[in-house]
Structures are given as structure tokens and as C-alpha cells.
PyMOL Python script that loads the backbone (N, CA, C, O; Angstrom):
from pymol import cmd

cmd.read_pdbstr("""\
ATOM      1  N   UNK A   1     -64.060  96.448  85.926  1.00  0.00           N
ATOM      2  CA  UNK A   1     -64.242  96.071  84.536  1.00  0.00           C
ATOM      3  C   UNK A   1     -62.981  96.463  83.759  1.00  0.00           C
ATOM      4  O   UNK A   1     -62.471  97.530  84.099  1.00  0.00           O
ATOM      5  N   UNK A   2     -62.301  95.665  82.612  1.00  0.00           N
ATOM      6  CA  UNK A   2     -61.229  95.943  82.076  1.00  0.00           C
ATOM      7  C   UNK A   2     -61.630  96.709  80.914  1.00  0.00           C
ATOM      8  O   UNK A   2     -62.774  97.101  80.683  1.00  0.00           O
ATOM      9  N   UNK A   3     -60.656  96.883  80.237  1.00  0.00           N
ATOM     10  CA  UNK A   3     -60.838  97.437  79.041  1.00  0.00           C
ATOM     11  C   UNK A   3     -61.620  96.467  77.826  1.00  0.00           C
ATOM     12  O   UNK A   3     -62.348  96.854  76.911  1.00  0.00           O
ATOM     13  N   UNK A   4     -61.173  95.025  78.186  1.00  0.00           N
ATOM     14  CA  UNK A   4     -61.752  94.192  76.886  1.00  0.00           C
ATOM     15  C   UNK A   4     -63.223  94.277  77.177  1.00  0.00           C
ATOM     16  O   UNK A   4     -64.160  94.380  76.385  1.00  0.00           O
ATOM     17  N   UNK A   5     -63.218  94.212  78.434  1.00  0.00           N
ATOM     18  CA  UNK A   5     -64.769  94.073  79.100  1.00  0.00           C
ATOM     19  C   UNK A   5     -66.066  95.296  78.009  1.00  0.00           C
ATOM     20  O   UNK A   5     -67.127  95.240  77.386  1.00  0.00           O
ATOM     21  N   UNK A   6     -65.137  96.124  78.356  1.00  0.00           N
ATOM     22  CA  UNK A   6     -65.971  98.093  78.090  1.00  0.00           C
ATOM     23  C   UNK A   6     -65.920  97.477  76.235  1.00  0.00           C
ATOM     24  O   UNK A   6     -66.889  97.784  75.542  1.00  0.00           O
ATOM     25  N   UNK A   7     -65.006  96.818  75.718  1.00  0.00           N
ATOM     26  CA  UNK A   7     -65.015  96.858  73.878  1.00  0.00           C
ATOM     27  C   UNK A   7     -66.260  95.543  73.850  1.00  0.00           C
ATOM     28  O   UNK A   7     -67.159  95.543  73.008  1.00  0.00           O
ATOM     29  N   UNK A   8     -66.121  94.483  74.897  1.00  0.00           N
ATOM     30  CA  UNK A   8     -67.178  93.568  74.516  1.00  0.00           C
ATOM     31  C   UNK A   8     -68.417  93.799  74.533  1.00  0.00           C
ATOM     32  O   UNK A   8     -69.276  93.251  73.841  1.00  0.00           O
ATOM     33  N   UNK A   9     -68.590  94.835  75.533  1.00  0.00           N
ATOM     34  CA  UNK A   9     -69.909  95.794  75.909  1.00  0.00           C
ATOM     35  C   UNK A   9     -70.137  96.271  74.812  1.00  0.00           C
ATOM     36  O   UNK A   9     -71.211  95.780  74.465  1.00  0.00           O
ATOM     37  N   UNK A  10     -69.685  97.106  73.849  1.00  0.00           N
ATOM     38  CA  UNK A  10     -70.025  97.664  72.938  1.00  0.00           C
ATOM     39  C   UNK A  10     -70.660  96.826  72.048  1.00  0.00           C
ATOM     40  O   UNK A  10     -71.810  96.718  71.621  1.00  0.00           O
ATOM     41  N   UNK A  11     -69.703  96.310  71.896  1.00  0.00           N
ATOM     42  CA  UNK A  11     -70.083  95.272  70.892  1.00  0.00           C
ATOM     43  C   UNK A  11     -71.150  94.942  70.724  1.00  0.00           C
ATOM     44  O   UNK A  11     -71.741  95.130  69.661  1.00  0.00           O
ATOM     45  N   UNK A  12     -71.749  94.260  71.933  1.00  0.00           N
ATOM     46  CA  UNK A  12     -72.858  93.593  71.943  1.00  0.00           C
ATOM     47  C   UNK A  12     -74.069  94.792  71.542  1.00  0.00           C
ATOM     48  O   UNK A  12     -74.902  94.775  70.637  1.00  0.00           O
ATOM     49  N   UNK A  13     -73.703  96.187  72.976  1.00  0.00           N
ATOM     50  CA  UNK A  13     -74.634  96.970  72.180  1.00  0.00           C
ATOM     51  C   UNK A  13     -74.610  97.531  70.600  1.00  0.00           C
ATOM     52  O   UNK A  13     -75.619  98.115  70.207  1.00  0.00           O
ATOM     53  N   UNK A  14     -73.660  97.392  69.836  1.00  0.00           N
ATOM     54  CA  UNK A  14     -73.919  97.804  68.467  1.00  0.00           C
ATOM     55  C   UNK A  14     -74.493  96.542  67.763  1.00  0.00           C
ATOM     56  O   UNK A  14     -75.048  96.820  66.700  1.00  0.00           O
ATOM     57  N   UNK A  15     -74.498  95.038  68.141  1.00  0.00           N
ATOM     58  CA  UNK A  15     -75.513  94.032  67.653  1.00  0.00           C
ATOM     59  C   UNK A  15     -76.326  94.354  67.493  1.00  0.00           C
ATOM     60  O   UNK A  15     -76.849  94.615  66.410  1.00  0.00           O
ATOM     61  N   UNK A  16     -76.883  94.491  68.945  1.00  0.00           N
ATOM     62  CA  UNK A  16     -78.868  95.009  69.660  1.00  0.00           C
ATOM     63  C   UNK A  16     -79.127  95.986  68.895  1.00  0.00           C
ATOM     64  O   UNK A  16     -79.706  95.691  67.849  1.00  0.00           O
ATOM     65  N   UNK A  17     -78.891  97.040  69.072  1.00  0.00           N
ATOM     66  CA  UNK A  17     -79.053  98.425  68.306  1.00  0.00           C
ATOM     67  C   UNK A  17     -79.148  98.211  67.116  1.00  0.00           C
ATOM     68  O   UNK A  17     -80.135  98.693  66.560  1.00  0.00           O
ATOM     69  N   UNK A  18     -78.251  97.484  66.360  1.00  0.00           N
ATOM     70  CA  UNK A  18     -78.827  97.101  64.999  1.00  0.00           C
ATOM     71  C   UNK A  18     -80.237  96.417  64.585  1.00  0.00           C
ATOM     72  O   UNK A  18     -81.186  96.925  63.988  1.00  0.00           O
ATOM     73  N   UNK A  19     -80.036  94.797  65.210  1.00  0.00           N
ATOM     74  CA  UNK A  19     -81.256  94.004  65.180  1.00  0.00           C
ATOM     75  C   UNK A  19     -82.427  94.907  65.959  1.00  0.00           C
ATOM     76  O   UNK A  19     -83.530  94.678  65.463  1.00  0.00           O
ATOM     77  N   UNK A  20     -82.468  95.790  66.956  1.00  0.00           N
ATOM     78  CA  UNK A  20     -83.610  96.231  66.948  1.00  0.00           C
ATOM     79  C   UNK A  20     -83.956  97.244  66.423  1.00  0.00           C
ATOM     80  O   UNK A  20     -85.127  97.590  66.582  1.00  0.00           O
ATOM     81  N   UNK A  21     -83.061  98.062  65.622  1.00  0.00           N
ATOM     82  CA  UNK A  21     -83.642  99.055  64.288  1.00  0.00           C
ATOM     83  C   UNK A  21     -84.243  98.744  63.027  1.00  0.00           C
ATOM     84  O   UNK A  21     -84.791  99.437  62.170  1.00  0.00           O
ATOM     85  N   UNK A  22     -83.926  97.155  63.166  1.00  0.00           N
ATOM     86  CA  UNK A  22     -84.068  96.205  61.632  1.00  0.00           C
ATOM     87  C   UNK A  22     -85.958  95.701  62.037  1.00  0.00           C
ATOM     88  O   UNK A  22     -86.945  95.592  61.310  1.00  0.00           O
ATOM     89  N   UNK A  23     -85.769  95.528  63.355  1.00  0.00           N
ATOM     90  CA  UNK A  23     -86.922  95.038  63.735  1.00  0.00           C
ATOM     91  C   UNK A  23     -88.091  96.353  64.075  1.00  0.00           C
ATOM     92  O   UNK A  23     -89.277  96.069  63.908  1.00  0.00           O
ATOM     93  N   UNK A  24     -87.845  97.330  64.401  1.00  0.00           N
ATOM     94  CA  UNK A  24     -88.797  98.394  64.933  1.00  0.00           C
ATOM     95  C   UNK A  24     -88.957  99.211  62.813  1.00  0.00           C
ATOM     96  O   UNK A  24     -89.821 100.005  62.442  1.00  0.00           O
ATOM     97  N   UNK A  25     -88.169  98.797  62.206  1.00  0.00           N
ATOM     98  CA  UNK A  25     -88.669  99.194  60.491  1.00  0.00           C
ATOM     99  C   UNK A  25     -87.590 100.423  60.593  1.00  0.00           C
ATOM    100  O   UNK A  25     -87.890 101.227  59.710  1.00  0.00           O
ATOM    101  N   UNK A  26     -86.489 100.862  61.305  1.00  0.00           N
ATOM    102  CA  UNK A  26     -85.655 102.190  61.321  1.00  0.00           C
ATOM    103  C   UNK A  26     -84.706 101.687  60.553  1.00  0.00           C
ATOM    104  O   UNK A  26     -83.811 102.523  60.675  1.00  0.00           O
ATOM    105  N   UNK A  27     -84.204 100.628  59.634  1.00  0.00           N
ATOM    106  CA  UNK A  27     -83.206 100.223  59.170  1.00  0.00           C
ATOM    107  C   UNK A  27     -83.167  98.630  58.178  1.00  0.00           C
ATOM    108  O   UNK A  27     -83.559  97.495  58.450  1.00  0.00           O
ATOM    109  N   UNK A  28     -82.743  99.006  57.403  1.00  0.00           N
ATOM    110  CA  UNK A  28     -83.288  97.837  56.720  1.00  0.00           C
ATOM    111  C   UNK A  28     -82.160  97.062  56.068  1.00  0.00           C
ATOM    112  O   UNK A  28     -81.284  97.563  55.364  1.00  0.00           O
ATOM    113  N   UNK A  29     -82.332  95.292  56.503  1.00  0.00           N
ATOM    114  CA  UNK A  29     -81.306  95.068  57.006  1.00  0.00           C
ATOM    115  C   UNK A  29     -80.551  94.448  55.586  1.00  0.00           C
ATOM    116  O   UNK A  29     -80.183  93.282  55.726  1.00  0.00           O
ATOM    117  N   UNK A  30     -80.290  95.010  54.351  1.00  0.00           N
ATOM    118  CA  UNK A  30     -79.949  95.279  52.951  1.00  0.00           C
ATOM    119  C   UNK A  30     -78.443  96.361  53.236  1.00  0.00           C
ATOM    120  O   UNK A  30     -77.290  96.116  52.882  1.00  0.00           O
ATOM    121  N   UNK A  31     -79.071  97.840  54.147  1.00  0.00           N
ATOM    122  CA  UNK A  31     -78.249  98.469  54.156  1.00  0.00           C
ATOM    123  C   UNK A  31     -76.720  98.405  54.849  1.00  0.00           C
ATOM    124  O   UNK A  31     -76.537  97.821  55.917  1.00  0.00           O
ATOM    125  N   UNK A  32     -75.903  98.918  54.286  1.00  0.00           N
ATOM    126  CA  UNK A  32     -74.456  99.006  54.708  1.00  0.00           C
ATOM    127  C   UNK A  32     -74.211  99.340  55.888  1.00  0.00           C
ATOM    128  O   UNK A  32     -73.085  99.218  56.371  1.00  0.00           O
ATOM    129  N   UNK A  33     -75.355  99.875  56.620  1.00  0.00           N
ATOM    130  CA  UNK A  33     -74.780 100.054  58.061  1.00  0.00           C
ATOM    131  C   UNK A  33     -75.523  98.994  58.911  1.00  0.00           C
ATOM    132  O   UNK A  33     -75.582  99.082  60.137  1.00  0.00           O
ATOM    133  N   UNK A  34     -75.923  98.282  58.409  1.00  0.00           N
ATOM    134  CA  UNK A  34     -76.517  97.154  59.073  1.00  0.00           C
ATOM    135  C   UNK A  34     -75.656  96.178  59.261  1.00  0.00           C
ATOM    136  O   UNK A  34     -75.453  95.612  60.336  1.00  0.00           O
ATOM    137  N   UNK A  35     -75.053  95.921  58.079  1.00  0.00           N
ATOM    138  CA  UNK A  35     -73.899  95.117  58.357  1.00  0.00           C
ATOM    139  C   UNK A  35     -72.399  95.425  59.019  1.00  0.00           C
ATOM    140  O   UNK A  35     -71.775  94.707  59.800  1.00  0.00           O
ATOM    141  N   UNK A  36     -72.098  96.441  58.584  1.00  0.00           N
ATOM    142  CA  UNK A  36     -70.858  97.041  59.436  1.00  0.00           C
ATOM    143  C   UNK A  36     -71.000  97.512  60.752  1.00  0.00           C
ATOM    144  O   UNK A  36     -69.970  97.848  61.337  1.00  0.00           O
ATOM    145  N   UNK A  37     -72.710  97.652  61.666  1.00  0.00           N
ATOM    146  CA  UNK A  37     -72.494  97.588  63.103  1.00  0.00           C
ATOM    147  C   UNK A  37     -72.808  96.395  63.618  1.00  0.00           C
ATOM    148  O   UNK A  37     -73.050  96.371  64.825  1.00  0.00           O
ATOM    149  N   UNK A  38     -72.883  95.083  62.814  1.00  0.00           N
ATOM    150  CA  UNK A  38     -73.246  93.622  62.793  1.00  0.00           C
ATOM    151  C   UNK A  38     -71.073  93.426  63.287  1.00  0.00           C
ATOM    152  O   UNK A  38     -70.384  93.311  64.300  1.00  0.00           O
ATOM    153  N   UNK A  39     -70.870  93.508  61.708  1.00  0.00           N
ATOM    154  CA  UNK A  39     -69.365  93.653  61.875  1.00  0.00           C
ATOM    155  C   UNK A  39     -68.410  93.855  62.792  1.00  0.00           C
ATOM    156  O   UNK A  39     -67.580  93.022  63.156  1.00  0.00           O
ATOM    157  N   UNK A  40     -68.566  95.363  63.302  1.00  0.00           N
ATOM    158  CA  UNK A  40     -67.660  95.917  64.177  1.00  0.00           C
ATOM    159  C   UNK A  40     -68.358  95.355  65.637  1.00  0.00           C
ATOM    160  O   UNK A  40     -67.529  95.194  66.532  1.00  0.00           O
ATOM    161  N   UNK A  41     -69.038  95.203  65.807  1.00  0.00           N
ATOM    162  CA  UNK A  41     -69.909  94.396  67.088  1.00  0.00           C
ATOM    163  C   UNK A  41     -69.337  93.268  67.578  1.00  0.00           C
ATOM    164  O   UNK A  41     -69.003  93.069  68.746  1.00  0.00           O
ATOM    165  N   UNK A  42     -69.213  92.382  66.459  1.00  0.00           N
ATOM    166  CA  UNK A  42     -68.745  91.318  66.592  1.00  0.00           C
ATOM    167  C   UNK A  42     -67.407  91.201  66.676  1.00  0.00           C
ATOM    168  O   UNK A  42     -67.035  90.218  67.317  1.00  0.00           O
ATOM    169  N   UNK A  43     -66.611  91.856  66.254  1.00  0.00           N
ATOM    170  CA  UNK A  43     -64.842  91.879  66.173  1.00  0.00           C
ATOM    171  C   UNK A  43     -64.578  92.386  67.477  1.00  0.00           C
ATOM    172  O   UNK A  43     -63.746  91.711  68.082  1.00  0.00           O
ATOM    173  N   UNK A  44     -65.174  93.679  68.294  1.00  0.00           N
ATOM    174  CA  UNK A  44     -65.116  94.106  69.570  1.00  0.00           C
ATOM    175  C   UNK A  44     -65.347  92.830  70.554  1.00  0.00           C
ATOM    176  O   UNK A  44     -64.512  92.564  71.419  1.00  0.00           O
ATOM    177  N   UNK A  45     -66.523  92.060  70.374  1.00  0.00           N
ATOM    178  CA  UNK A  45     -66.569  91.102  71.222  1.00  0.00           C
ATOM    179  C   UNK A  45     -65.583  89.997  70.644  1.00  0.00           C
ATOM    180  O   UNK A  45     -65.055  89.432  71.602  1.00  0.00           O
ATOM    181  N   UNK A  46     -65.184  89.531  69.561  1.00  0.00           N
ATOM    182  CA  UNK A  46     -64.406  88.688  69.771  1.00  0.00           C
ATOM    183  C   UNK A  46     -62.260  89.320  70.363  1.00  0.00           C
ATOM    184  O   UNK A  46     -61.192  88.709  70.413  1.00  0.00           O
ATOM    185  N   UNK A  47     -62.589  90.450  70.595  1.00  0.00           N
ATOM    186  CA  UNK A  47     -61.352  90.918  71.088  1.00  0.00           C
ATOM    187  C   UNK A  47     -61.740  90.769  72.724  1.00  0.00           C
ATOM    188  O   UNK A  47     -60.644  90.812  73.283  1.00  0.00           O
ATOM    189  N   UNK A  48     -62.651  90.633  73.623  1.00  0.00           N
ATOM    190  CA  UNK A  48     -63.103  90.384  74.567  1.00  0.00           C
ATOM    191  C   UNK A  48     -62.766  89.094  74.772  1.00  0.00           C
ATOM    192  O   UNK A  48     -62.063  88.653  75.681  1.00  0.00           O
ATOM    193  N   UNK A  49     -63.304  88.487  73.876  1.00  0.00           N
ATOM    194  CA  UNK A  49     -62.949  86.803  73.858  1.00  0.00           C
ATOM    195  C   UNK A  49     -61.690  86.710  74.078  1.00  0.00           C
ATOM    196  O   UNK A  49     -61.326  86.258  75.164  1.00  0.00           O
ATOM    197  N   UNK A  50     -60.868  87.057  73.243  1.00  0.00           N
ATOM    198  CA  UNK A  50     -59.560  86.423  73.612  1.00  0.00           C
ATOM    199  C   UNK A  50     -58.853  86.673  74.910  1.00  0.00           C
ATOM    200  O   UNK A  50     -57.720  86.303  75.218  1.00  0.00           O
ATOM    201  N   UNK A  51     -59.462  87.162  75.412  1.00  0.00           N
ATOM    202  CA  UNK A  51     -58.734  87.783  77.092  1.00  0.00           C
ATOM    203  C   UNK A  51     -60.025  87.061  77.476  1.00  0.00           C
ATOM    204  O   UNK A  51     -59.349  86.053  77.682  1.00  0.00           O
ATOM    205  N   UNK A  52     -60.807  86.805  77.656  1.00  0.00           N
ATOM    206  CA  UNK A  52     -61.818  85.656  78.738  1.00  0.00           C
ATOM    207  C   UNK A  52     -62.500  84.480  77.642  1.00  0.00           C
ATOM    208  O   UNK A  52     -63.662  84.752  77.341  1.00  0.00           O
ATOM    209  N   UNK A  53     -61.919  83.158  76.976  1.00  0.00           N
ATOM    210  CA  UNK A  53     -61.770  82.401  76.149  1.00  0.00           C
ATOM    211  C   UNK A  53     -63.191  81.680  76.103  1.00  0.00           C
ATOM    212  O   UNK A  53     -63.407  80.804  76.940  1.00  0.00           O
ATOM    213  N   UNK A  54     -64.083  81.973  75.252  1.00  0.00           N
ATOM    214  CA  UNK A  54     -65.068  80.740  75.227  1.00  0.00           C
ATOM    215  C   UNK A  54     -65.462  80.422  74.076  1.00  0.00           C
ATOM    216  O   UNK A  54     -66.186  80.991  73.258  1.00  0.00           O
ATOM    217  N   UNK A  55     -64.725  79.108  74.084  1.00  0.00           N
ATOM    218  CA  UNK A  55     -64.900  78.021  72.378  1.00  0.00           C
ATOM    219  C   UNK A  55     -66.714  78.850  71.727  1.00  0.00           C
ATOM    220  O   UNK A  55     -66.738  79.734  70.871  1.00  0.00           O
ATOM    221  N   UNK A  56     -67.644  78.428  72.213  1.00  0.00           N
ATOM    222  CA  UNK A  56     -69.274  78.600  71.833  1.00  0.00           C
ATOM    223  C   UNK A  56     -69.414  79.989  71.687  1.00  0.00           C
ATOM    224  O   UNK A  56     -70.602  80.013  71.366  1.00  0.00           O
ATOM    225  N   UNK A  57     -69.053  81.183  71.692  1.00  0.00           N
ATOM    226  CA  UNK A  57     -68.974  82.287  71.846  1.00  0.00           C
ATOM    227  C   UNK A  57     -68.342  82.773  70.552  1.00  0.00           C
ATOM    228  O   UNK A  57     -69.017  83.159  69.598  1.00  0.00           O
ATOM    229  N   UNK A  58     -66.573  82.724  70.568  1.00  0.00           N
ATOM    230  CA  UNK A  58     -66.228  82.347  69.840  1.00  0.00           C
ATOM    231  C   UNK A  58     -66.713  82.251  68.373  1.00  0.00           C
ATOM    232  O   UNK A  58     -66.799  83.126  67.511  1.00  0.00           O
ATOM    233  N   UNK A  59     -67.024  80.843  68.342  1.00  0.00           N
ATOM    234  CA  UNK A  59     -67.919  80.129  66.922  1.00  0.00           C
ATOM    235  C   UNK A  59     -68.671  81.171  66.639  1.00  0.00           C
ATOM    236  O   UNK A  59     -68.789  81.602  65.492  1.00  0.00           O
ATOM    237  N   UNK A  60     -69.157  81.591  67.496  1.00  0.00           N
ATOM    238  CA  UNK A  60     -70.701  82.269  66.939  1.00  0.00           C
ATOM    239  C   UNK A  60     -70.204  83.456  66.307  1.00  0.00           C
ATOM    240  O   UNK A  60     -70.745  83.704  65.229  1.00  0.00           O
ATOM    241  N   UNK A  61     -69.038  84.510  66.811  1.00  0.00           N
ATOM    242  CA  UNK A  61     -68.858  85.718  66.580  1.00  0.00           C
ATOM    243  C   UNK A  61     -67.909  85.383  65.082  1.00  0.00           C
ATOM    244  O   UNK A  61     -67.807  86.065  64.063  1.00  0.00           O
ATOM    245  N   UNK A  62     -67.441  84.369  65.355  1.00  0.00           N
ATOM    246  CA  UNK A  62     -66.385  84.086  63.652  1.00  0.00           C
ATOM    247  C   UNK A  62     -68.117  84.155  62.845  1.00  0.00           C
ATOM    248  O   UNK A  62     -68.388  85.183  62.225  1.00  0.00           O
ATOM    249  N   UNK A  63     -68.771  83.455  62.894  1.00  0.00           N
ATOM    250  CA  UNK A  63     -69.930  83.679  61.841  1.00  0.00           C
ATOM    251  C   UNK A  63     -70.431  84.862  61.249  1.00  0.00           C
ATOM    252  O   UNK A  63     -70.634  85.229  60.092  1.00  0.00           O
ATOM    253  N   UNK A  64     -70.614  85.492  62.696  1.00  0.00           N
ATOM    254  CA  UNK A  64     -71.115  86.237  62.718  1.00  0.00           C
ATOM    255  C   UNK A  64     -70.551  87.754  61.580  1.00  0.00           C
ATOM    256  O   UNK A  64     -71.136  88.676  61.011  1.00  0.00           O
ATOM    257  N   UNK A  65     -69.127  87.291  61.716  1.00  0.00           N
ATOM    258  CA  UNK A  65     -68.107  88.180  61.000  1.00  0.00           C
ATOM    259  C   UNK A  65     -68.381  87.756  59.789  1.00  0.00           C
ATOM    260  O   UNK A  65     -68.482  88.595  58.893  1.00  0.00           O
ATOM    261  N   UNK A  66     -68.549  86.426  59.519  1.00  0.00           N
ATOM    262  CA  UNK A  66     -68.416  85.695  58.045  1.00  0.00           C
ATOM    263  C   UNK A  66     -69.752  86.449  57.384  1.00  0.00           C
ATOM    264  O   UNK A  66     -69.864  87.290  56.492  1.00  0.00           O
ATOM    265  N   UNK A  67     -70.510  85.902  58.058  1.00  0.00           N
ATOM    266  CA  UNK A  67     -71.766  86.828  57.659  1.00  0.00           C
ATOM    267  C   UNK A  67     -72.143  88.431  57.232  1.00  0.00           C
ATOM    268  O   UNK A  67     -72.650  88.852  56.192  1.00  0.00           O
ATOM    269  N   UNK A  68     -71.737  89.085  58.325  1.00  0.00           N
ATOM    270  CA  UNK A  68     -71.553  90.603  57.774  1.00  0.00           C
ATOM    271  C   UNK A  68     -70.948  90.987  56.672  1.00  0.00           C
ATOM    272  O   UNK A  68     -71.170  92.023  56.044  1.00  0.00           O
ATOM    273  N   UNK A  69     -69.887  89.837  56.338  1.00  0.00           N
ATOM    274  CA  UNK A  69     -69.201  90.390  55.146  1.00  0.00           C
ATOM    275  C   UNK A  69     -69.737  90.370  54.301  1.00  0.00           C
ATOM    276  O   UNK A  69     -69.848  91.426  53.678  1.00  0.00           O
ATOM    277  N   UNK A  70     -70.320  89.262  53.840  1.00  0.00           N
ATOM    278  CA  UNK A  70     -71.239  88.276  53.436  1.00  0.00           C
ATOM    279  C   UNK A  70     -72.407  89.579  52.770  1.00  0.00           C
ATOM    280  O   UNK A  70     -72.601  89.720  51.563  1.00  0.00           O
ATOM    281  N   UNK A  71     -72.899  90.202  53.563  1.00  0.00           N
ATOM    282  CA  UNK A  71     -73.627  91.399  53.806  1.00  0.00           C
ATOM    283  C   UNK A  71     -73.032  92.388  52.747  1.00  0.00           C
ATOM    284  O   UNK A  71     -73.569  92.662  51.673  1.00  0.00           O
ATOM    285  N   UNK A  72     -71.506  93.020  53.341  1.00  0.00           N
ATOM    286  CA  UNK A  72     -70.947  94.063  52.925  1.00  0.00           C
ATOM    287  C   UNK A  72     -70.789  94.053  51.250  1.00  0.00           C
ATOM    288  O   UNK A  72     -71.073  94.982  50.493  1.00  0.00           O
ATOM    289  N   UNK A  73     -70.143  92.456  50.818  1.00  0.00           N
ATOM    290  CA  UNK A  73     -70.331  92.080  49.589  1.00  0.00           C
ATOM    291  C   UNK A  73     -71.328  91.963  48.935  1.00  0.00           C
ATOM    292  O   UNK A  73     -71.148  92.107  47.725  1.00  0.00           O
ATOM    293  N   UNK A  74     -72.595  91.699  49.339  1.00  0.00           N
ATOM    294  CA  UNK A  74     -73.759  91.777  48.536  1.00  0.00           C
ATOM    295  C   UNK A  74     -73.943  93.329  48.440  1.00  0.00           C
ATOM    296  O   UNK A  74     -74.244  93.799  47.343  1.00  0.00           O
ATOM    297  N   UNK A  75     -73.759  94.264  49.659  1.00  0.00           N
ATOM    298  CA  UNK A  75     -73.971  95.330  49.051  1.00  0.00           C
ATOM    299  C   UNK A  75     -72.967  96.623  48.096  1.00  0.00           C
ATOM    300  O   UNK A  75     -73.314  97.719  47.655  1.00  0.00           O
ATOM    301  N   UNK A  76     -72.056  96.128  48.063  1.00  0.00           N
ATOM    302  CA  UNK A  76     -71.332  96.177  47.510  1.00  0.00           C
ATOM    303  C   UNK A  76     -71.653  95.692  45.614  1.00  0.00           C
ATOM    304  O   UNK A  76     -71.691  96.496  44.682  1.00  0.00           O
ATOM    305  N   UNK A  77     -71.757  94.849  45.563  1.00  0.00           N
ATOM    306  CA  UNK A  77     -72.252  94.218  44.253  1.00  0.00           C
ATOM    307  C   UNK A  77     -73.484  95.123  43.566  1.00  0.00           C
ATOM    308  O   UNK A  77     -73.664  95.718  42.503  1.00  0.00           O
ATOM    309  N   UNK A  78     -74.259  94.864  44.858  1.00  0.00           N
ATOM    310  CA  UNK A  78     -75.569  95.721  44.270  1.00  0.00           C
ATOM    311  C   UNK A  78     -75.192  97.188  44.005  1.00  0.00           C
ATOM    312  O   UNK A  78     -75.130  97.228  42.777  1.00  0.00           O
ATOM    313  N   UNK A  79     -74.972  98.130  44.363  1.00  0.00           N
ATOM    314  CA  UNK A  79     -74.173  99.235  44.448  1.00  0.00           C
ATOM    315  C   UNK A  79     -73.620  99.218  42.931  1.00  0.00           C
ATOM    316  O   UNK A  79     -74.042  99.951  42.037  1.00  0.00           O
ATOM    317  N   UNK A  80     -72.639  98.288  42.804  1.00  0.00           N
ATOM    318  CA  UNK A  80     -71.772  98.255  41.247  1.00  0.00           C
ATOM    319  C   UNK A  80     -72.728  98.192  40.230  1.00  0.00           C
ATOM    320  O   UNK A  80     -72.638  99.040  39.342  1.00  0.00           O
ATOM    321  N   UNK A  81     -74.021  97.004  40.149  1.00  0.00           N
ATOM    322  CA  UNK A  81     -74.540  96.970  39.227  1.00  0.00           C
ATOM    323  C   UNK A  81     -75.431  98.330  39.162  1.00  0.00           C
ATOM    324  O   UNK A  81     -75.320  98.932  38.094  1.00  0.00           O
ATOM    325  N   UNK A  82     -76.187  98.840  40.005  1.00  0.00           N
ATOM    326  CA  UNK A  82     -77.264 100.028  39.856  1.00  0.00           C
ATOM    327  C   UNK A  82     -76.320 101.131  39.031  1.00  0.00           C
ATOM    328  O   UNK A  82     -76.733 101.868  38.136  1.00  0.00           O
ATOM    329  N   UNK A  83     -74.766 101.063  39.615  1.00  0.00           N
ATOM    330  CA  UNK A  83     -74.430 102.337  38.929  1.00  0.00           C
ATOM    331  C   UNK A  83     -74.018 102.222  37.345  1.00  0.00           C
ATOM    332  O   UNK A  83     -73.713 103.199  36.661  1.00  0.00           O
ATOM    333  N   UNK A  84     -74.061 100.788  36.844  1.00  0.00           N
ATOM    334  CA  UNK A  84     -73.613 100.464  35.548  1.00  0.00           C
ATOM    335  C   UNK A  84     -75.120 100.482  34.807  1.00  0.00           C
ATOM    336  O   UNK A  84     -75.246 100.802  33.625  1.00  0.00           O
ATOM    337  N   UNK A  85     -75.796 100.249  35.322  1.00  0.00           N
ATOM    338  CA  UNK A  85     -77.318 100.321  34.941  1.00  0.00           C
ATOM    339  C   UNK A  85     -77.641 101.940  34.545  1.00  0.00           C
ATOM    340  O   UNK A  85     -78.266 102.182  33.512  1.00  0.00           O
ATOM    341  N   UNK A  86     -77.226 102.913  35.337  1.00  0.00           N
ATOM    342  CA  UNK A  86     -77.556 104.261  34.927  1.00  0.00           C
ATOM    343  C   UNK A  86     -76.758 104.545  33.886  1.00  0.00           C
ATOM    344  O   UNK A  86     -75.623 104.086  33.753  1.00  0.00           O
ATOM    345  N   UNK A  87     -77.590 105.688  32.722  1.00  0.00           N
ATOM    346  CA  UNK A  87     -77.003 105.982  31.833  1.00  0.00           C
ATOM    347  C   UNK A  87     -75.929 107.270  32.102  1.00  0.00           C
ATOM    348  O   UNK A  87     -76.070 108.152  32.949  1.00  0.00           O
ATOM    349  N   UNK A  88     -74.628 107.094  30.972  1.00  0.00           N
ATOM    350  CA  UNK A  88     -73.915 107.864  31.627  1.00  0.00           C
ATOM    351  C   UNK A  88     -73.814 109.239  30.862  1.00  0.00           C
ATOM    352  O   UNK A  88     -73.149 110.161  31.335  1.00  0.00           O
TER     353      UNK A  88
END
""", "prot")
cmd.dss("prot")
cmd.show_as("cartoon", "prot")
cmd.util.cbc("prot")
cmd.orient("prot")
């Protein structure tokens, strides 16, 4: 097994590990670490990708990135407004 191999591995397990903390109620999938082990999951496997190339794979993990951010920015936003909402 190479090295991209051992980062794509991860990857995938920090997906799973997420989606099944979101799913067993340990994590809720709003929070910031939901999306940033969505994130880093996906960037590990698409660094896998590029050393063993697959177009469908690929696609999915660019989304997948698009998405987390997608994530990071909503929580992010929310975050800004709650703290402008408290009195100071």
C-alpha cells in the first residue's frame, strides 16, 4: 500500500465516522466538525485520486468539497449572527 493509498483510507474513514455519528444522534450535522471531517475526508481522498485517476470518483469528491464548504459557511454565518444578536 502507498502512501496515497494510507491518506485515501483515511479519508474515507473520516466520511463514515462522520455520517455515522450524524446518524447514531452523536453529532449533528449543523455542527463545524461535521463538515470539516466531511472536508478533510474528501481532499485526502481526492489526493489519492490523483495518483490512481477516476473521472466518477473524482466528481463526487469535488462536490463533496463544494458542499462542506457550503456547510463551513453556513456555519460560519450562523455563528456571526447569534453573536450580534447578544447584548453587549
Amino acid at each position: 500500500m502507498q502512501w496515497y493509498d494510507i491518506l485515501g483510507t483515511l479519508g474515507v474513514m473520516s466520511i463514515i465516522v462522520a455520517f455515522a455519528a450524524v446518524q447514531s444522534g452523536r453529532l449533528a450535522p449543523t455542527r463545524l466538525s461535521y463538515s470539516m471531517m466531511n472536508l478533510i475526508g474528501a481532499i485526502l481522498i481526492l489526493v489519492s485520486l490523483s495518483f490512481n485517476f477516476n473521472l466518477a470518483s473524482v466528481v463526487i469528491e469535488i462536490f463533496w468539497i463544494l458542499i462542506s464548504l457550503w456547510g463551513i459557511v453556513s456555519w460560519i454565518k450562523t455563528r456571526r449572527a447569534l453573536n450580534q444578536q447578544q447584548p453587549k
